[in-house]
VEXDO-509861 format. One record per residue: residue number from 1; residue in three letters; y, z, x of N, C-alpha, C in turn. Coordinates in nm, 2 decimals, decimal comma. Atoms other than C-alpha are relative to their C-alpha. Layout:
REM VEXDO-509861
+-----+------+--------+--------+--------+--------+--------+--------+--------+--------+--------+
| seq | type |    n.Y |    n.Z |    n.X |   ca.Y |   ca.Z |   ca.X |    c.Y |    c.Z |    c.X |
+-----+------+--------+--------+--------+--------+--------+--------+--------+--------+--------+
| NUM |  ala |      Y |      Z |      X |      Y |      Z |      X |      Y |      Z |      X |
...
+-----+------+--------+--------+--------+--------+--------+--------+--------+--------+--------+
REM end
This chain:
REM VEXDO-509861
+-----+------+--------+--------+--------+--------+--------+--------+--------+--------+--------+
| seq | type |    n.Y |    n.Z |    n.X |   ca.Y |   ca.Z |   ca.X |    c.Y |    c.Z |    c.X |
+-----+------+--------+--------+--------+--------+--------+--------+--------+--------+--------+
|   1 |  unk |  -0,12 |   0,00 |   0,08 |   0,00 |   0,00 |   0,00 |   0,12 |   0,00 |   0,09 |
|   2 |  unk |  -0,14 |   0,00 |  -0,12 |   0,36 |  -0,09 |   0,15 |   0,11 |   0,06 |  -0,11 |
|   3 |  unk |  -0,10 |  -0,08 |   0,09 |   0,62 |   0,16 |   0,05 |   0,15 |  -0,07 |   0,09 |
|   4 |  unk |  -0,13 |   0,07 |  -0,05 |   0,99 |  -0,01 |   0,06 |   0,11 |   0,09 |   0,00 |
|   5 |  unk |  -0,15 |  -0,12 |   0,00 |   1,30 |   0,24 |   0,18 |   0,09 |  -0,09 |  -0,08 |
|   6 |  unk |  -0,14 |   0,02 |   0,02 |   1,63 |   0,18 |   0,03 |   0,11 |   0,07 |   0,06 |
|   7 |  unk |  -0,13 |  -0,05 |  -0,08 |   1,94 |   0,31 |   0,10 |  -0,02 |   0,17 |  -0,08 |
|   8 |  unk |   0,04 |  -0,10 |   0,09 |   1,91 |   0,57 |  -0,17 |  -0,09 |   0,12 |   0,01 |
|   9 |  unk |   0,06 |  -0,14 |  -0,03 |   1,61 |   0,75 |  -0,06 |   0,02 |   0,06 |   0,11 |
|  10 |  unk |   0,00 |  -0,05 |  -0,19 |   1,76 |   0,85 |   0,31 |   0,03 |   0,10 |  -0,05 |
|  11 |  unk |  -0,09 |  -0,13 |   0,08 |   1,82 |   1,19 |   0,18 |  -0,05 |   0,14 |   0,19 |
|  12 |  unk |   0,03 |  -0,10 |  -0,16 |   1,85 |   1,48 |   0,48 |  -0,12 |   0,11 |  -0,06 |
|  13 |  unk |   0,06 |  -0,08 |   0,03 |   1,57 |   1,70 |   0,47 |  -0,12 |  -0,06 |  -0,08 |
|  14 |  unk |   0,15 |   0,08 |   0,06 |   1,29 |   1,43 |   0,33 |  -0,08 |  -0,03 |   0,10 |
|  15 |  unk |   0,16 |  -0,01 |  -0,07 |   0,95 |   1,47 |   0,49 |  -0,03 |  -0,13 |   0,01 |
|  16 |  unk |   0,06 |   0,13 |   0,00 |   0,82 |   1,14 |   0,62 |  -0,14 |   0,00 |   0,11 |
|  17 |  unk |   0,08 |   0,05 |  -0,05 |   0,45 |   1,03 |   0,74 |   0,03 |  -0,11 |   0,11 |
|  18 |  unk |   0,00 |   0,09 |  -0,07 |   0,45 |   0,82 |   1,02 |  -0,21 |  -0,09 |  -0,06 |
|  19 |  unk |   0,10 |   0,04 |   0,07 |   0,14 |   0,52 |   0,96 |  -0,13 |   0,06 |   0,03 |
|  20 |  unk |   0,11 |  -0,10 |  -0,02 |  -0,13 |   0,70 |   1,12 |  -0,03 |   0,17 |   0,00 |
|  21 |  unk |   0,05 |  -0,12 |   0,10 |  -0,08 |   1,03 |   0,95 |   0,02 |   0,11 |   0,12 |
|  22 |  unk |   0,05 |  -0,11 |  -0,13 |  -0,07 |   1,21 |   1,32 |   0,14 |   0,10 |   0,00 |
|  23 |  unk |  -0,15 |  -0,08 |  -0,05 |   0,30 |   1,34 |   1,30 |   0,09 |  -0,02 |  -0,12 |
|  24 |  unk |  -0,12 |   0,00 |   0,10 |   0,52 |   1,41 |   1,06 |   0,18 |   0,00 |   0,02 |
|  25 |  unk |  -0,21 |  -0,01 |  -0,02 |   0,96 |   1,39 |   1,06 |   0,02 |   0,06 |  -0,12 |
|  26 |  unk |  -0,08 |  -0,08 |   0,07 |   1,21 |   1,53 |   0,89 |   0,15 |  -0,10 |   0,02 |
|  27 |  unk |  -0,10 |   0,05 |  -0,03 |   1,53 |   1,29 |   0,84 |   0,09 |   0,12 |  -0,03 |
|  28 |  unk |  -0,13 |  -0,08 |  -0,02 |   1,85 |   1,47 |   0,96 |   0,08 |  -0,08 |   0,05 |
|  29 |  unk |  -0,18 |   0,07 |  -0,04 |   2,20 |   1,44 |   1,12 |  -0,03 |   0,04 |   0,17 |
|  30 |  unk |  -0,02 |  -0,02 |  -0,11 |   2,19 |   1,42 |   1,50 |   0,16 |   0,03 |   0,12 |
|  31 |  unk |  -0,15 |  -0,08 |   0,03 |   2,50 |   1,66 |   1,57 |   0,10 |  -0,04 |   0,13 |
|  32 |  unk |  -0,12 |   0,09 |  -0,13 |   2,58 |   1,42 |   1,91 |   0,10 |  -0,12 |  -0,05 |
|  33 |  unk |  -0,02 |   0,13 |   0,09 |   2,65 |   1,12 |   1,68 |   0,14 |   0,05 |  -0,08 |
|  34 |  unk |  -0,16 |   0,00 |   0,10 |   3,02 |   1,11 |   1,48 |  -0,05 |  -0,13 |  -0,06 |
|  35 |  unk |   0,01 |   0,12 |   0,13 |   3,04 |   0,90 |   1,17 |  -0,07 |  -0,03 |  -0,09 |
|  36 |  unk |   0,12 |   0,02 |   0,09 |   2,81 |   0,74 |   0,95 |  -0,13 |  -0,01 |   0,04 |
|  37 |  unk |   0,17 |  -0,03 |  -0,11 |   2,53 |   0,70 |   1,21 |  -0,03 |   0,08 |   0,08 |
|  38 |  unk |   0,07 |  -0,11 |  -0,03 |   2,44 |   0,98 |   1,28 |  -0,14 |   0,07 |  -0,05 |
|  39 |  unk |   0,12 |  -0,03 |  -0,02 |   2,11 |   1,00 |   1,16 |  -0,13 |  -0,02 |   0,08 |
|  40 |  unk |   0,07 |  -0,03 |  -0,13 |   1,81 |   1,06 |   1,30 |  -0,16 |   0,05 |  -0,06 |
|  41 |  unk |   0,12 |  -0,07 |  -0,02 |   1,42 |   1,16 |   1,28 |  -0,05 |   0,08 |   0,09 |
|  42 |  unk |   0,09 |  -0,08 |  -0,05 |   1,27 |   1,46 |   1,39 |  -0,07 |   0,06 |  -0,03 |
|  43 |  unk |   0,11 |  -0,06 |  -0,04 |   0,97 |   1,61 |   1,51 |  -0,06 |   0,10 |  -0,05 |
|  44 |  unk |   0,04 |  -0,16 |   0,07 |   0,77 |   1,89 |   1,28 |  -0,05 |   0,08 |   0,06 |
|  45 |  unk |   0,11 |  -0,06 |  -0,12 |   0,54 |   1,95 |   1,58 |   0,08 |   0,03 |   0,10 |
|  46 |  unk |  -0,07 |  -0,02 |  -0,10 |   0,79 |   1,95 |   1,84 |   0,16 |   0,01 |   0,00 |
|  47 |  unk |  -0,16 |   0,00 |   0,01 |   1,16 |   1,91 |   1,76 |   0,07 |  -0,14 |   0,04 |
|  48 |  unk |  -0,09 |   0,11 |  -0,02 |   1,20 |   1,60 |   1,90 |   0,09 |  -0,17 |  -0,07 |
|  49 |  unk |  -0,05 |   0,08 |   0,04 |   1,43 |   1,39 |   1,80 |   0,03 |  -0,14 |   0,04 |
|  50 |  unk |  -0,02 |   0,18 |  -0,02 |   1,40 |   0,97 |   1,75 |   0,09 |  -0,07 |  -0,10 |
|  51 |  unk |  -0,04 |   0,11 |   0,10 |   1,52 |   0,70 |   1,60 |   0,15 |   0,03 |  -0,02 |
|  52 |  unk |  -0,16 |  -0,07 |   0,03 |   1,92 |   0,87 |   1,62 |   0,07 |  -0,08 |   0,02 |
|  53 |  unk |  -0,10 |   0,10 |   0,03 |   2,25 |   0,71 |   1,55 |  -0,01 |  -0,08 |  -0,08 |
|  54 |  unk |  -0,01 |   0,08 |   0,10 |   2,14 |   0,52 |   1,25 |   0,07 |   0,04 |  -0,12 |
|  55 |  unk |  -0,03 |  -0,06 |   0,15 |   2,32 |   0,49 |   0,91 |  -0,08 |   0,04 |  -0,11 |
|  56 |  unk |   0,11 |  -0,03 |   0,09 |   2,15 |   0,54 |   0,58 |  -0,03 |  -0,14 |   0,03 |
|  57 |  unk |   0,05 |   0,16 |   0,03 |   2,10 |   0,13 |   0,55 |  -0,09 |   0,01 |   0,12 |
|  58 |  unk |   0,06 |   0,09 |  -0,08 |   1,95 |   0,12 |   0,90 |  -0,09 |   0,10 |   0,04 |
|  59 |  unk |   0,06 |  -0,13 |   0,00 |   1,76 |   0,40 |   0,85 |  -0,13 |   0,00 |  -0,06 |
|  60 |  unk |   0,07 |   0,06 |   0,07 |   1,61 |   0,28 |   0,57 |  -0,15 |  -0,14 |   0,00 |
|  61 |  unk |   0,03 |   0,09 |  -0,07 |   1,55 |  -0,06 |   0,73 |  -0,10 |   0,05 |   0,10 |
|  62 |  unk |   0,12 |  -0,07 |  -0,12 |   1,34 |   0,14 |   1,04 |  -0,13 |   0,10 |  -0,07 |
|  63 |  unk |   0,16 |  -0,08 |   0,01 |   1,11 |   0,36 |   0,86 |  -0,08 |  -0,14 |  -0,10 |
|  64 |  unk |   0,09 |   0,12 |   0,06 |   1,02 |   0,07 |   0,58 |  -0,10 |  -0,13 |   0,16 |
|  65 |  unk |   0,07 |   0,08 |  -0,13 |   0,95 |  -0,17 |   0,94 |  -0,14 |   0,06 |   0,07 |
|  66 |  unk |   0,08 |  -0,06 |  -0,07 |   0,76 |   0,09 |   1,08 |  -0,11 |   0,12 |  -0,04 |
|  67 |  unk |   0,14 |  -0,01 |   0,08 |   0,53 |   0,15 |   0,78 |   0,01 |   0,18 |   0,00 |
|  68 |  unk |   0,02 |  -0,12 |   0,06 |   0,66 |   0,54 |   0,71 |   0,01 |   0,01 |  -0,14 |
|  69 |  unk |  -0,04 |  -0,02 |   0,19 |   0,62 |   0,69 |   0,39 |   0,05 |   0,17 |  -0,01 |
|  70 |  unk |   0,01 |  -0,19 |   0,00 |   0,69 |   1,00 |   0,22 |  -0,04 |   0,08 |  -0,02 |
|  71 |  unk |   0,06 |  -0,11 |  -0,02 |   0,57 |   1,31 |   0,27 |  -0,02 |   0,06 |  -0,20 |
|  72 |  unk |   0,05 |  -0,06 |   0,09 |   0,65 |   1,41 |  -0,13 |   0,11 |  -0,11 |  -0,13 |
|  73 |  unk |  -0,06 |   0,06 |   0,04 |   0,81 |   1,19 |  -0,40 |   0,09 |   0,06 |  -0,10 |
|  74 |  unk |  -0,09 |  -0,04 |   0,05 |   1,14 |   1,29 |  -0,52 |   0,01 |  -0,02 |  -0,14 |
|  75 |  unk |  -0,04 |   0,09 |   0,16 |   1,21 |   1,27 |  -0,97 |   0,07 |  -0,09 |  -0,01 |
|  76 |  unk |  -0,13 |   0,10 |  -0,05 |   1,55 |   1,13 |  -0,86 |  -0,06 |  -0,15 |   0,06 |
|  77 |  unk |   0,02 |   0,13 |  -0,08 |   1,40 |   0,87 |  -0,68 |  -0,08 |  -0,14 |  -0,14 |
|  78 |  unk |   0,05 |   0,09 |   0,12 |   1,23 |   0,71 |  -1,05 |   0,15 |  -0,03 |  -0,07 |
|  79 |  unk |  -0,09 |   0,04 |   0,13 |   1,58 |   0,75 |  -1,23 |   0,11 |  -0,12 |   0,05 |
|  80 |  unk |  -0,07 |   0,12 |   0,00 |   1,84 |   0,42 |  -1,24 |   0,11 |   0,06 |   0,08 |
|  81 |  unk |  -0,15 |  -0,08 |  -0,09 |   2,13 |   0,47 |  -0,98 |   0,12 |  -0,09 |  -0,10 |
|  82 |  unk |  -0,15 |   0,07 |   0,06 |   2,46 |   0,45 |  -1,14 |   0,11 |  -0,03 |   0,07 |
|  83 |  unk |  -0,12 |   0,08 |  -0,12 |   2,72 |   0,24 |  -1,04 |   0,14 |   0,07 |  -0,05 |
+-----+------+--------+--------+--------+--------+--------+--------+--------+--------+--------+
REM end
């Protein structure tokens, strides 16, 4: 099954699977970063932090490429975003 990010689900503090299940993240704010890119994936096992300096869009775009999913599926994430 291929699960597709959007921009919408980058939410800080959502649990993500990497594809082989071995390690889990945690999207946050990596507090070297100023601005909108300043996110970032880290480490449940270790702390370390990857993937830093992206926006939500490119954020989104990196875990969908790199086949994570999430850890638990938000209600919010079924209801219609309003414009």
């Amino acid at each position: 099954m291929k699960f597709e990010w959007e921009e919408q689900d980058i939410k800080s503090g959502r649990k993500v699977d990497s594809h082989n299940r071995a390690e889990r993240y945690i999207i946050g704010y990596d507090p070297r970063c100023m601005g909108k890119d300043n996110l970032a994936l880290i480490s449940l096992r270790d702390g370390m932090i990857t993937s830093s300096g992206k926006t939500h869009a490119e954020m989104a775009e990196h875990l969908t490429e790199a086949k994570y999913r999430p850890v638990d599926i938000d209600l919010e994430d079924h209801l219609p975003v309003k414009d």
